[in-house]
Structures are given as C-alpha cells and as structure tokens.
N, CA, C and O atoms as a GROMACS GRO file, in nm:
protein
  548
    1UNK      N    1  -0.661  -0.189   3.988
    1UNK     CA    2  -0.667  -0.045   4.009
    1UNK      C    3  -0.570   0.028   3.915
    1UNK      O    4  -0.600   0.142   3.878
    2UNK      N    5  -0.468  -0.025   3.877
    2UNK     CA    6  -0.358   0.052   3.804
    2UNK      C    7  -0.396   0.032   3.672
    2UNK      O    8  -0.333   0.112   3.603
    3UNK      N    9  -0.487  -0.056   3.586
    3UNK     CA   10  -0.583  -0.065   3.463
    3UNK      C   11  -0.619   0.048   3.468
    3UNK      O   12  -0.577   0.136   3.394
    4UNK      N   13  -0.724   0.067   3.582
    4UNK     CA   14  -0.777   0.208   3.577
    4UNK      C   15  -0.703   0.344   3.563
    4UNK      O   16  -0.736   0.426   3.478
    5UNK      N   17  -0.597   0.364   3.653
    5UNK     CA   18  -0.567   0.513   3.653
    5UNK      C   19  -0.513   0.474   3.499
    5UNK      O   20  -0.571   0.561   3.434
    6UNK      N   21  -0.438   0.397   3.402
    6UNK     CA   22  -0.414   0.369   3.218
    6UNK      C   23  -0.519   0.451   3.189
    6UNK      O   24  -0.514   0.574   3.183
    7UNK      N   25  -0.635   0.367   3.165
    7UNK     CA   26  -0.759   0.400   3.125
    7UNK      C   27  -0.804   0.531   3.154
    7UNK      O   28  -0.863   0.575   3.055
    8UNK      N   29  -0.802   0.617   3.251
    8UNK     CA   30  -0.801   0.747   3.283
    8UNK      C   31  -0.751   0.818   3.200
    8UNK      O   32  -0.794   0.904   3.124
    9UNK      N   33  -0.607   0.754   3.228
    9UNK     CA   34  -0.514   0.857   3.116
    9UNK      C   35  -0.549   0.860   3.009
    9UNK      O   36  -0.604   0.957   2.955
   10UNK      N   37  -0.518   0.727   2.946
   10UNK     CA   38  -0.617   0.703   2.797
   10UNK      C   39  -0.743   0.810   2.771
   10UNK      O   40  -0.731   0.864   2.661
   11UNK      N   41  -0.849   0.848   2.838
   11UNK     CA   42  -0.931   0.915   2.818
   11UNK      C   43  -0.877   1.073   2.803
   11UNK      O   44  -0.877   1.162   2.718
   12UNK      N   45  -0.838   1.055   2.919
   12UNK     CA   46  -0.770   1.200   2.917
   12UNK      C   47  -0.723   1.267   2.785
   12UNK      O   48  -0.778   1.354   2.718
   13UNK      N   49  -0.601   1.198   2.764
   13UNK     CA   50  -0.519   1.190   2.592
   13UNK      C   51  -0.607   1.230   2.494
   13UNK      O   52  -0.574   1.326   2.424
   14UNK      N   53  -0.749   1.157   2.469
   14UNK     CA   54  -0.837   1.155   2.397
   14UNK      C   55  -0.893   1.279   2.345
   14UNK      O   56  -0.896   1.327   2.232
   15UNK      N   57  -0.944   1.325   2.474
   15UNK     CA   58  -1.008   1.446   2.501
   15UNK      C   59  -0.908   1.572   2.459
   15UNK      O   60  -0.928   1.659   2.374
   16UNK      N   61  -0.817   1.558   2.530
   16UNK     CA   62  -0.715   1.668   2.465
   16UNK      C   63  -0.693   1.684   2.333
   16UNK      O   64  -0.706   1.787   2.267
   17UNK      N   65  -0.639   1.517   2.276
   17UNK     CA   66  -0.636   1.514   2.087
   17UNK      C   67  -0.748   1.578   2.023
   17UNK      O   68  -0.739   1.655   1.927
   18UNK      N   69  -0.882   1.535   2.096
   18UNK     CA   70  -0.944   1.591   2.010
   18UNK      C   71  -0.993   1.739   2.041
   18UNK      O   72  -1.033   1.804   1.945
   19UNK      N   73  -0.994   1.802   2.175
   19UNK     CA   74  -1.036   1.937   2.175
   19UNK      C   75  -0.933   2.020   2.148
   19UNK      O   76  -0.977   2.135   2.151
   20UNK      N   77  -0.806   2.019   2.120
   20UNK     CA   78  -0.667   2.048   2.028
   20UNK      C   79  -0.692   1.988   1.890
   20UNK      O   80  -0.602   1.993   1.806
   21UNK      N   81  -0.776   1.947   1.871
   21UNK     CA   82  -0.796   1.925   1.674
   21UNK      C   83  -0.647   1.849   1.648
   21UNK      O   84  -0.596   1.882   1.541
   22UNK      N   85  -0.593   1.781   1.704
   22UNK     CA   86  -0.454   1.709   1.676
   22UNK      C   87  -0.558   1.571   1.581
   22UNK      O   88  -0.490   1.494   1.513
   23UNK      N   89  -0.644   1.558   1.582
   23UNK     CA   90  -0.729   1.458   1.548
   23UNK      C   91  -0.762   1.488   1.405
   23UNK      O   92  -0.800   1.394   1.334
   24UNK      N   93  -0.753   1.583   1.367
   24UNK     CA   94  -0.873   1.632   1.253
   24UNK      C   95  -0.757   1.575   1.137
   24UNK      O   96  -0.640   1.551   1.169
   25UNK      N   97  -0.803   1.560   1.020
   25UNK     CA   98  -0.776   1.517   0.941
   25UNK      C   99  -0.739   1.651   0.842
   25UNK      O  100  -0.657   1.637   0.752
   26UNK      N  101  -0.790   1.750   0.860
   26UNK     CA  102  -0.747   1.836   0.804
   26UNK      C  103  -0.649   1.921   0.839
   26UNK      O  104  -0.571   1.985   0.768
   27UNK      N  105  -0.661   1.913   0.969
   27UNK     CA  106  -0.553   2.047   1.042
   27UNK      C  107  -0.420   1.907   0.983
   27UNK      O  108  -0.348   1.988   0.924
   28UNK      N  109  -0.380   1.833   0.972
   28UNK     CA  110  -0.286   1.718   0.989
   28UNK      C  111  -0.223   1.776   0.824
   28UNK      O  112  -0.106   1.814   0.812
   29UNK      N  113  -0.337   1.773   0.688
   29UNK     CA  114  -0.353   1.773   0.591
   29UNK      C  115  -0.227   1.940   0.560
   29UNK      O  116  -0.126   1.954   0.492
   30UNK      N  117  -0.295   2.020   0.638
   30UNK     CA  118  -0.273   2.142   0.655
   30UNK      C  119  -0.123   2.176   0.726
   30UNK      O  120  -0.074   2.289   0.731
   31UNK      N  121  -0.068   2.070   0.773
   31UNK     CA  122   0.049   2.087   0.840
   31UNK      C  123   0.157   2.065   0.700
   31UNK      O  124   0.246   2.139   0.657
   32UNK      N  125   0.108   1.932   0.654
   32UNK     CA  126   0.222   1.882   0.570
   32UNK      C  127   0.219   1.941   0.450
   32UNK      O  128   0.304   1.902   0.370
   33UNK      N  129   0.130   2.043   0.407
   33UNK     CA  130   0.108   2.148   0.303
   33UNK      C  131   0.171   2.261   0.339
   33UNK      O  132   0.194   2.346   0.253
   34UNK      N  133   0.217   2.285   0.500
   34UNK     CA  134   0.305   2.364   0.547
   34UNK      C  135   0.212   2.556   0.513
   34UNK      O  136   0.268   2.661   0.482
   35UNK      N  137   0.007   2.520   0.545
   35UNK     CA  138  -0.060   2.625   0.568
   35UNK      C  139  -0.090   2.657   0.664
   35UNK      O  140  -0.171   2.748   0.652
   36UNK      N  141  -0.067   2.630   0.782
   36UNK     CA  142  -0.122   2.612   0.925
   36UNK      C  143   0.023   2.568   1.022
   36UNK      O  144   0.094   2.468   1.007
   37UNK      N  145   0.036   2.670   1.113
   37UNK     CA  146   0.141   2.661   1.201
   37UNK      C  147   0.096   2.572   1.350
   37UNK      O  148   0.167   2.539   1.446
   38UNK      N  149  -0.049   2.552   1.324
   38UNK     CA  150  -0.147   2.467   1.432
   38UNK      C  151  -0.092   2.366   1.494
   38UNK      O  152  -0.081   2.352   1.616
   39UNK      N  153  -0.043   2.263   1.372
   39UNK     CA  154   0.020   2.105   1.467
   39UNK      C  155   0.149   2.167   1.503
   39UNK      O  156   0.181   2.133   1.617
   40UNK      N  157   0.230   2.241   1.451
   40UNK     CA  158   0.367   2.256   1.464
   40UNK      C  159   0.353   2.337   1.600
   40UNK      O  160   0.460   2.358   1.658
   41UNK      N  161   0.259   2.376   1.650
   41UNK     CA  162   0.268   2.460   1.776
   41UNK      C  163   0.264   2.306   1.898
   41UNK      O  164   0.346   2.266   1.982
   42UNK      N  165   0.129   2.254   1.854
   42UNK     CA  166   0.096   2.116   1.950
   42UNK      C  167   0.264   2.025   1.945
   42UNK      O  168   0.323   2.000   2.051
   43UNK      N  169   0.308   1.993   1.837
   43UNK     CA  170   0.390   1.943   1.824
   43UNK      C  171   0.509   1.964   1.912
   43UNK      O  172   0.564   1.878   1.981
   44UNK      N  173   0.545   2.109   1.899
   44UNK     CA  174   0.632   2.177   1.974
   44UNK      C  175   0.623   2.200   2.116
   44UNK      O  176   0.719   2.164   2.184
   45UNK      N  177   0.517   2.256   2.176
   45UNK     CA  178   0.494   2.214   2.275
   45UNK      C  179   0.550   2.064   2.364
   45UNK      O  180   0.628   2.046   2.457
   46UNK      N  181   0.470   1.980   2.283
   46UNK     CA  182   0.452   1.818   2.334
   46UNK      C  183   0.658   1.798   2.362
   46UNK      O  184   0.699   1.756   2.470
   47UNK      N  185   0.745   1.832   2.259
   47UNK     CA  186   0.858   1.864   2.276
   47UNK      C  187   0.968   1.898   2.353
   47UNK      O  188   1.073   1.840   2.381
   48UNK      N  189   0.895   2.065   2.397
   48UNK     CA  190   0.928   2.082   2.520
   48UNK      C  191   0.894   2.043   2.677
   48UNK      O  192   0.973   2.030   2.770
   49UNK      N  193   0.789   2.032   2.678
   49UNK     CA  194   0.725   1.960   2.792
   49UNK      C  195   0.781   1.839   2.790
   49UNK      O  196   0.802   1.805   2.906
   50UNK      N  197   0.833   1.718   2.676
   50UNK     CA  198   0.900   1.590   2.693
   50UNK      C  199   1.037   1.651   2.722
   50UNK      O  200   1.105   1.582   2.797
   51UNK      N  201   1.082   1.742   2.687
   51UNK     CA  202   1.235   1.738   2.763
   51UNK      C  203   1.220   1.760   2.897
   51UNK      O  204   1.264   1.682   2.981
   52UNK      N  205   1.139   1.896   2.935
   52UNK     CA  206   1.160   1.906   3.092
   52UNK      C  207   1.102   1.790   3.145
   52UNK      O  208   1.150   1.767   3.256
   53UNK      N  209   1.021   1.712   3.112
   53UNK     CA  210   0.997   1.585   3.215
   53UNK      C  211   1.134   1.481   3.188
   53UNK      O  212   1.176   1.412   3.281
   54UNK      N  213   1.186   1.476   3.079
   54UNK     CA  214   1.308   1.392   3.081
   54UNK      C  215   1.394   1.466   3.195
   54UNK      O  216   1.376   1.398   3.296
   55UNK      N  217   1.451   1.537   3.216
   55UNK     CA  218   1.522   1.635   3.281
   55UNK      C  219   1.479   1.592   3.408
   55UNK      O  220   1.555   1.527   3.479
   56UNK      N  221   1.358   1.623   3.447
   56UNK     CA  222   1.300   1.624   3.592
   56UNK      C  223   1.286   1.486   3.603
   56UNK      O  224   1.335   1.453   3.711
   57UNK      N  225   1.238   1.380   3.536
   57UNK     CA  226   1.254   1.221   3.603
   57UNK      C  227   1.380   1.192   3.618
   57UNK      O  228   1.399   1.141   3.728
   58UNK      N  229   1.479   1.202   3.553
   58UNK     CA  230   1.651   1.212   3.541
   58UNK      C  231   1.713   1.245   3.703
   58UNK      O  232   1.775   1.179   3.787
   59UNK      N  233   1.650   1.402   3.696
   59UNK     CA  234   1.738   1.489   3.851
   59UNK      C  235   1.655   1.432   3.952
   59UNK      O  236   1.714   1.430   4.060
   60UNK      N  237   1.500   1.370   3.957
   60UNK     CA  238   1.463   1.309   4.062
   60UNK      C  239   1.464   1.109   4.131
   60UNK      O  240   1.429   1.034   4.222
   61UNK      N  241   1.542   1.123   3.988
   61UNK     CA  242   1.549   0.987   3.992
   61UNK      C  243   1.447   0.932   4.049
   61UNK      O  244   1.449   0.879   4.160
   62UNK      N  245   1.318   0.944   3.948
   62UNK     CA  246   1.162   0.878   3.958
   62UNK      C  247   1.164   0.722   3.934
   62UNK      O  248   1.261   0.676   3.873
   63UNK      N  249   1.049   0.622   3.982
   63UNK     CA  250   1.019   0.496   3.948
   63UNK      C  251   0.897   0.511   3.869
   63UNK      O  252   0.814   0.602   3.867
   64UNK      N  253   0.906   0.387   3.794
   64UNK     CA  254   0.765   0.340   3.699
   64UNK      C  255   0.693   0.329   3.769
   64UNK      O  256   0.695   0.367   3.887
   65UNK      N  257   0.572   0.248   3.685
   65UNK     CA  258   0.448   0.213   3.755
   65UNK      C  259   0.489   0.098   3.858
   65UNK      O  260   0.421   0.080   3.958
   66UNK      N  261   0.616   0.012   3.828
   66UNK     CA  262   0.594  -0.119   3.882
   66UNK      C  263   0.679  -0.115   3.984
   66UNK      O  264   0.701  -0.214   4.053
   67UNK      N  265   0.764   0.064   4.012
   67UNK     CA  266   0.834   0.007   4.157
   67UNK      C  267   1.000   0.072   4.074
   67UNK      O  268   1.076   0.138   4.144
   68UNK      N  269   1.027   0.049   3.962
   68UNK     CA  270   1.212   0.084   3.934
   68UNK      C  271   1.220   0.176   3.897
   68UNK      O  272   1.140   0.235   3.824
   69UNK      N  273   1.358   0.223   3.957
   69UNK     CA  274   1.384   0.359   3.900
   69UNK      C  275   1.418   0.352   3.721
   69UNK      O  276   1.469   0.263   3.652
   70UNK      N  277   1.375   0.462   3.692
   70UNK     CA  278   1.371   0.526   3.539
   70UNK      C  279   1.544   0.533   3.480
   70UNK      O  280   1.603   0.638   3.502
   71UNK      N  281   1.602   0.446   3.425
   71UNK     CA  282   1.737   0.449   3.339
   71UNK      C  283   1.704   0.484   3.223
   71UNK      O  284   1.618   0.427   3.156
   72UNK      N  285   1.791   0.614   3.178
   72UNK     CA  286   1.837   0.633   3.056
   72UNK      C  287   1.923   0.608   2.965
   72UNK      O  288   2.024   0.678   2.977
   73UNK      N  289   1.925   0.530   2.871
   73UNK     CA  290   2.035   0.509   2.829
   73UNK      C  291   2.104   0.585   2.701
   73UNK      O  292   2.012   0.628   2.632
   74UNK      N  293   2.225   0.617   2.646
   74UNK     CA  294   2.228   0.659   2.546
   74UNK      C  295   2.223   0.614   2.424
   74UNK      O  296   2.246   0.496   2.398
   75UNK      N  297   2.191   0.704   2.332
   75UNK     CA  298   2.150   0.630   2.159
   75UNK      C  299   2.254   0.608   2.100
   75UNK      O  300   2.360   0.666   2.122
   76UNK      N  301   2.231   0.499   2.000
   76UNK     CA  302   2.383   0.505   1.922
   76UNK      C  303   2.374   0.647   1.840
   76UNK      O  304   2.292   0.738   1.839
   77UNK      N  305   2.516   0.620   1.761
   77UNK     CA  306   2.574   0.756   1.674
   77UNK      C  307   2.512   0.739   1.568
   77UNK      O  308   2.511   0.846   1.507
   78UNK      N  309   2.456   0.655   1.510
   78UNK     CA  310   2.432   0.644   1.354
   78UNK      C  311   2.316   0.671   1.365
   78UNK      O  312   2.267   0.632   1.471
   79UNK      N  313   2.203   0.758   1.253
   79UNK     CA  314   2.135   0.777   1.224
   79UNK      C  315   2.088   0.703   1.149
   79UNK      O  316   1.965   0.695   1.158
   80UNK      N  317   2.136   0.639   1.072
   80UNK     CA  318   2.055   0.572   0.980
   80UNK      C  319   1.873   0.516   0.968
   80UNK      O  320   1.783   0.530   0.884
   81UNK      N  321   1.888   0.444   1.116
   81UNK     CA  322   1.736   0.347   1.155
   81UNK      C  323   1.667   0.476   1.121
   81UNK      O  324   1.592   0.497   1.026
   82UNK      N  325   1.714   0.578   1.237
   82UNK     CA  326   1.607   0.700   1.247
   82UNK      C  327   1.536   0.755   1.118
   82UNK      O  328   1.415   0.759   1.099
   83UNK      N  329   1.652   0.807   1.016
   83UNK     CA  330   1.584   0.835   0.923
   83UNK      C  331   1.513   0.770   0.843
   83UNK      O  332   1.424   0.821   0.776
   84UNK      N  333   1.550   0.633   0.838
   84UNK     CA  334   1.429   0.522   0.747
   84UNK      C  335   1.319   0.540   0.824
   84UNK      O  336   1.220   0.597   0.780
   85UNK      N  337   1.326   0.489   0.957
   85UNK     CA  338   1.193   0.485   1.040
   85UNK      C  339   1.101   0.623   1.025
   85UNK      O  340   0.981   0.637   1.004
   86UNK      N  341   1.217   0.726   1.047
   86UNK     CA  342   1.078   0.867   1.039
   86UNK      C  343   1.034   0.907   0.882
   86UNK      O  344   0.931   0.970   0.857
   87UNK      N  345   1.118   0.867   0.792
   87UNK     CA  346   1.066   0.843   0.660
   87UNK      C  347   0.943   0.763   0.630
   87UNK      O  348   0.881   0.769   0.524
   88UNK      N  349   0.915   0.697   0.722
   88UNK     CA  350   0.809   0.560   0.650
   88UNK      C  351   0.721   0.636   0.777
   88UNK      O  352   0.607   0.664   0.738
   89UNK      N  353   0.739   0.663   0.875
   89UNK     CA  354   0.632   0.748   0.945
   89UNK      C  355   0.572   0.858   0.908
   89UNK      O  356   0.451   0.872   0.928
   90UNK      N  357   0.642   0.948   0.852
   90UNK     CA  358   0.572   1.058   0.773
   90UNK      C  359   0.483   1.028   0.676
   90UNK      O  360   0.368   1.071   0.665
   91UNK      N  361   0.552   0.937   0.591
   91UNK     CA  362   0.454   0.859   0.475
   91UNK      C  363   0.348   0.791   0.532
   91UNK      O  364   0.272   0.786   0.436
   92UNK      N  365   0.302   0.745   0.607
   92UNK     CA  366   0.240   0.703   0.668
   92UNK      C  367   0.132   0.797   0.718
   92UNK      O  368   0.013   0.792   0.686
   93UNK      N  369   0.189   0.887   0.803
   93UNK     CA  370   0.123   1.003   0.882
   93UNK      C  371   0.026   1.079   0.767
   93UNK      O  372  -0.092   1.111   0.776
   94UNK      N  373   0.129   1.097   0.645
   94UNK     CA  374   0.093   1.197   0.464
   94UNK      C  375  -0.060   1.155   0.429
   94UNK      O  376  -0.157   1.222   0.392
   95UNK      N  377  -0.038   0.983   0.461
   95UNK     CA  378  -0.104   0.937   0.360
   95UNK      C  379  -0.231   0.907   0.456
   95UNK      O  380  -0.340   0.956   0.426
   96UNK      N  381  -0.221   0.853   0.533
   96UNK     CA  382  -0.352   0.855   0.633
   96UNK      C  383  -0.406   0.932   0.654
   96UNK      O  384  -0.529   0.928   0.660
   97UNK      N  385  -0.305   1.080   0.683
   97UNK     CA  386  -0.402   1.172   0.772
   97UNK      C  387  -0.409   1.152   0.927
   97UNK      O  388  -0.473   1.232   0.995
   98UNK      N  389  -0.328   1.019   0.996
   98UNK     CA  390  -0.371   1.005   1.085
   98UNK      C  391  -0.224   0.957   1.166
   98UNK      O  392  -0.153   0.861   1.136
   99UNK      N  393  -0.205   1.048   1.267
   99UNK     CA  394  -0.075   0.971   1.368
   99UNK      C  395  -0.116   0.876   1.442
   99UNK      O  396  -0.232   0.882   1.481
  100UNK      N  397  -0.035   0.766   1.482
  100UNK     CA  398  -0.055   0.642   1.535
  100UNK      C  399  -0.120   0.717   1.687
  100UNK      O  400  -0.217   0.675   1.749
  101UNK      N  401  -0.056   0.806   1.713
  101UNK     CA  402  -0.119   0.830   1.891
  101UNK      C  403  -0.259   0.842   1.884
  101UNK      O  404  -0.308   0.746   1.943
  102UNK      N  405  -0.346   0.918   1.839
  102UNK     CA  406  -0.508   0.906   1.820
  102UNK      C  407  -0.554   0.840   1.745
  102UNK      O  408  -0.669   0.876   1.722
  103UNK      N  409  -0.522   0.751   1.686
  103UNK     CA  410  -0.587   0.617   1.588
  103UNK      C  411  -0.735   0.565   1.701
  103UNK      O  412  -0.856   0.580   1.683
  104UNK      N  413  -0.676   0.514   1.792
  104UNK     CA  414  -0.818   0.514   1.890
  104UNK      C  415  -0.879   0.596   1.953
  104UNK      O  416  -0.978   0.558   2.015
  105UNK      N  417  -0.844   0.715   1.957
  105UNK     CA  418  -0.930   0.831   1.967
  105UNK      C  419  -1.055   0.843   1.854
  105UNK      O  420  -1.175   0.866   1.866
  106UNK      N  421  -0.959   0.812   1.727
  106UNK     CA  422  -1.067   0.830   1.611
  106UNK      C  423  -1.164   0.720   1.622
  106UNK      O  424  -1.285   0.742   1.623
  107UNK      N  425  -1.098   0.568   1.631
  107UNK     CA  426  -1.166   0.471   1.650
  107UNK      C  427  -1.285   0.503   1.776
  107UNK      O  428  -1.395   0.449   1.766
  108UNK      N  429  -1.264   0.567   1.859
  108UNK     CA  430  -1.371   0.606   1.984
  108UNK      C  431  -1.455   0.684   1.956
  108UNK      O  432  -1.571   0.676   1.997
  109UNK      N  433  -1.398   0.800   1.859
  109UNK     CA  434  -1.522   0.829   1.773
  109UNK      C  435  -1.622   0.823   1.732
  109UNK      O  436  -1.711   0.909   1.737
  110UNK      N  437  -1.623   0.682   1.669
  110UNK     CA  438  -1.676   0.628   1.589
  110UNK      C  439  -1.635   0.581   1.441
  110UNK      O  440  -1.705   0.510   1.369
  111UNK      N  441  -1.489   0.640   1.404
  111UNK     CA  442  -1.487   0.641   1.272
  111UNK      C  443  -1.401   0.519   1.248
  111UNK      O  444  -1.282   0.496   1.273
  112UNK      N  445  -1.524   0.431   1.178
  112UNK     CA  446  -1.458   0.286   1.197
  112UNK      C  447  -1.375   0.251   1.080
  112UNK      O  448  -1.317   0.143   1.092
  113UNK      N  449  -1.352   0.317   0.962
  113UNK     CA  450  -1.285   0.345   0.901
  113UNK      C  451  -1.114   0.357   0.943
  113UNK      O  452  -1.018   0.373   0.867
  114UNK      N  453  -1.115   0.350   1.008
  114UNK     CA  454  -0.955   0.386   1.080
  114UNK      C  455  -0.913   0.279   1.153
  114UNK      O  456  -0.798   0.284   1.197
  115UNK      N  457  -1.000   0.156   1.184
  115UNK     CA  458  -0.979   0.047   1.148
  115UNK      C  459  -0.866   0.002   1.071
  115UNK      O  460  -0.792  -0.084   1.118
  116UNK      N  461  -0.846   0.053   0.959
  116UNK     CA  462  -0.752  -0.008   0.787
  116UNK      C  463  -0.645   0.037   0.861
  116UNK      O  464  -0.576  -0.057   0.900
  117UNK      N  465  -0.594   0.181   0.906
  117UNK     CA  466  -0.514   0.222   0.953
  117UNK      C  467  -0.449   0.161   1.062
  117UNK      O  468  -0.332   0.125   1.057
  118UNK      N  469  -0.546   0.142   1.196
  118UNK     CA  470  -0.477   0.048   1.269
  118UNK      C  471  -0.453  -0.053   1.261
  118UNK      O  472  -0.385  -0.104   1.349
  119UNK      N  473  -0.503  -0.133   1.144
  119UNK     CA  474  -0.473  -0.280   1.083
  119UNK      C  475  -0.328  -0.252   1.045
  119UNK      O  476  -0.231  -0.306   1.100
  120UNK      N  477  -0.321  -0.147   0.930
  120UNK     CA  478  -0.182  -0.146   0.845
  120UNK      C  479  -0.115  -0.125   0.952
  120UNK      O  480  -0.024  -0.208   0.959
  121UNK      N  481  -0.117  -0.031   1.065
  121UNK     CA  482   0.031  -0.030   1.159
  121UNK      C  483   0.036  -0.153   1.234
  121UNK      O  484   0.153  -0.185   1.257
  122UNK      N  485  -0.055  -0.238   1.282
  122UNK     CA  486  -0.033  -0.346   1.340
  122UNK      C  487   0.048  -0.421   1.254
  122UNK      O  488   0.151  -0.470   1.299
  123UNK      N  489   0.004  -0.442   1.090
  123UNK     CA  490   0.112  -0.522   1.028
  123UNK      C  491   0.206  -0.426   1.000
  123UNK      O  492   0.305  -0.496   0.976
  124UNK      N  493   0.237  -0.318   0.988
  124UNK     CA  494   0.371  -0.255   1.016
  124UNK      C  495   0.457  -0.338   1.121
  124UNK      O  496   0.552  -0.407   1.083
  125UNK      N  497   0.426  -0.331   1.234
  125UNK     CA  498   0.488  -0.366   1.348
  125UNK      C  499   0.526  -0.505   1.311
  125UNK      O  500   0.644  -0.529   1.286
  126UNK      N  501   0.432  -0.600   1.307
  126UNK     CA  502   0.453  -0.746   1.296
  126UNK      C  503   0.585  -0.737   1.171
  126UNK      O  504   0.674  -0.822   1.174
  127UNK      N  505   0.584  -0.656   1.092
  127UNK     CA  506   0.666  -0.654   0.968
  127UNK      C  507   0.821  -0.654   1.011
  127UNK      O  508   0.921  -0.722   0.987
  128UNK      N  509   0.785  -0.538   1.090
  128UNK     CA  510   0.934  -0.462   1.151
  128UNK      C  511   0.996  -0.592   1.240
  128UNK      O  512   1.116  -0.617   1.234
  129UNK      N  513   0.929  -0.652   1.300
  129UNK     CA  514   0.937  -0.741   1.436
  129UNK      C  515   1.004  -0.891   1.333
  129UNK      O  516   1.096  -0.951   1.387
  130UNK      N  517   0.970  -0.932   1.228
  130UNK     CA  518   1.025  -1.012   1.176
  130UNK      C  519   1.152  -0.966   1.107
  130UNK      O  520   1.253  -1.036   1.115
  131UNK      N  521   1.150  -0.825   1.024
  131UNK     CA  522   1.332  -0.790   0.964
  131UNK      C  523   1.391  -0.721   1.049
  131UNK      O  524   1.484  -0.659   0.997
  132UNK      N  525   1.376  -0.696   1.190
  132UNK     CA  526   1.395  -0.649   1.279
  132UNK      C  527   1.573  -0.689   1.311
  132UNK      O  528   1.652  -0.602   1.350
  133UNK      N  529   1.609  -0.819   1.289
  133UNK     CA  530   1.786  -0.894   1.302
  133UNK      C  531   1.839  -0.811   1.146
  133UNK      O  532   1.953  -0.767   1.132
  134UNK      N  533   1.741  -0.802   1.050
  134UNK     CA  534   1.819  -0.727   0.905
  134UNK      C  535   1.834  -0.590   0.897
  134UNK      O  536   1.894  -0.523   0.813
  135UNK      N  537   1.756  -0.549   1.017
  135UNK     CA  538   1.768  -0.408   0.962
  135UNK      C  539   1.878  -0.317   1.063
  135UNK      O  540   1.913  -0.361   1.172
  136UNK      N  541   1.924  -0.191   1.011
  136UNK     CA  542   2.068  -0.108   1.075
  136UNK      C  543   1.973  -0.054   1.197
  136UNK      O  544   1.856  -0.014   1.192
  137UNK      N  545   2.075  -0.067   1.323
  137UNK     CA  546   2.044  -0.058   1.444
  137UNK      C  547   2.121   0.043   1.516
  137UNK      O  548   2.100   0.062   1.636
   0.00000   0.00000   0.00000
C-alpha cells in the first residue's frame, strides 16, 4: 500500500511538471538565457514552500514513512563540495535542457530520447559513488 500512495505522488509531480511547463525544454533554455522569469518564479516558489515545510516538520517534530522522527542535522562550513556539485549540475541542467526531477516525466511522455540523459546521470552517480572517499566533504 505505501508503493502506492509513492506512485500517487510520483504522478502527481508529473502532472504538475508538466502543466507548469517546468518540463519544456524551452522555458528551461529560456531561463539560463536569463529571457523568461517563468522557472525562476517555479523555482522560487518550490523554495519557499521547502523552507516552511522544513520549519513546520522541525516545530512538529513529524515521522517518515517508516515510523522516526525527522532529524536535522547541520551542514558543514565549507562550501567547497557545493559549489563543484552545483557547477556540474547546472552544466548538466545547460546542456540537456533537462533537470534530473522530470527526467521521467519526460520519459512518461514518451520522449525516449531522455533515456541518454538518465543513462548519463545514472553514471554520474555511479561516478560520484566511486571518488566519493577523494572528493572535499
């Protein structure tokens, strides 16, 4: 049963990415050309709505799916990871056209083309997961 309410959500997500055009390849195109204030609104949004739910799972001290309460912990001081990591994400994001969150939205689509994309982040990951002890933490 708890597959299902995922899968719900999953759909849900979907539907939103794409009737918010967070999907389109152009509005995306159009952000990082800095002509269209479109994603930066979705973006912003998604932002604030993640703080007040940080805030509100925090002051209600909520549980997961599996039963524990929600710990926050704090980040280290160094920036470093961050900015490599959101560097190679942007490039990524530039060059695709496509953020990792609707990759299977698109794939549900139909556009099997996006395939390559979720191939390359899968070996992204596997990449990261092996220099993962080399790299600044």
């Amino acid at each position: 049963m708890r597959l299902i309410r995922f899968l719900a959500i999953g759909i849900l997500f979907g539907i939103v990415m794409t009737k918010s055009e967070a999907v389109s390849w152009f509005r995306i195109q159009e952000m990082f050309r800095f002509q269209s204030f479109h994603m930066y609104g979705i973006i912003g949004v998604a932002v604030v709505v993640g703080a007040l739910m940080h805030f509100f799972i925090k002051s209600k001290a909520m549980k997961n799916s599996t039963g524990e309460v929600i710990q926050f912990s704090d980040k280290p001081k160094t920036y470093i990871a961050s900015i490599l990591g959101g560097t190679f994400f942007g490039l990524g994001w530039a060059l695709t056209g496509a953020c990792p969150g609707p990759l299977y939205t698109l794939l549900g689509q139909g556009n099997l083309i996006i395939l390559v994309v979720i191939m390359s982040a899968l070996l992204g990951a596997f990449t990261y997961g092996a220099l993962r002890s080399k790299l600044p933490h």
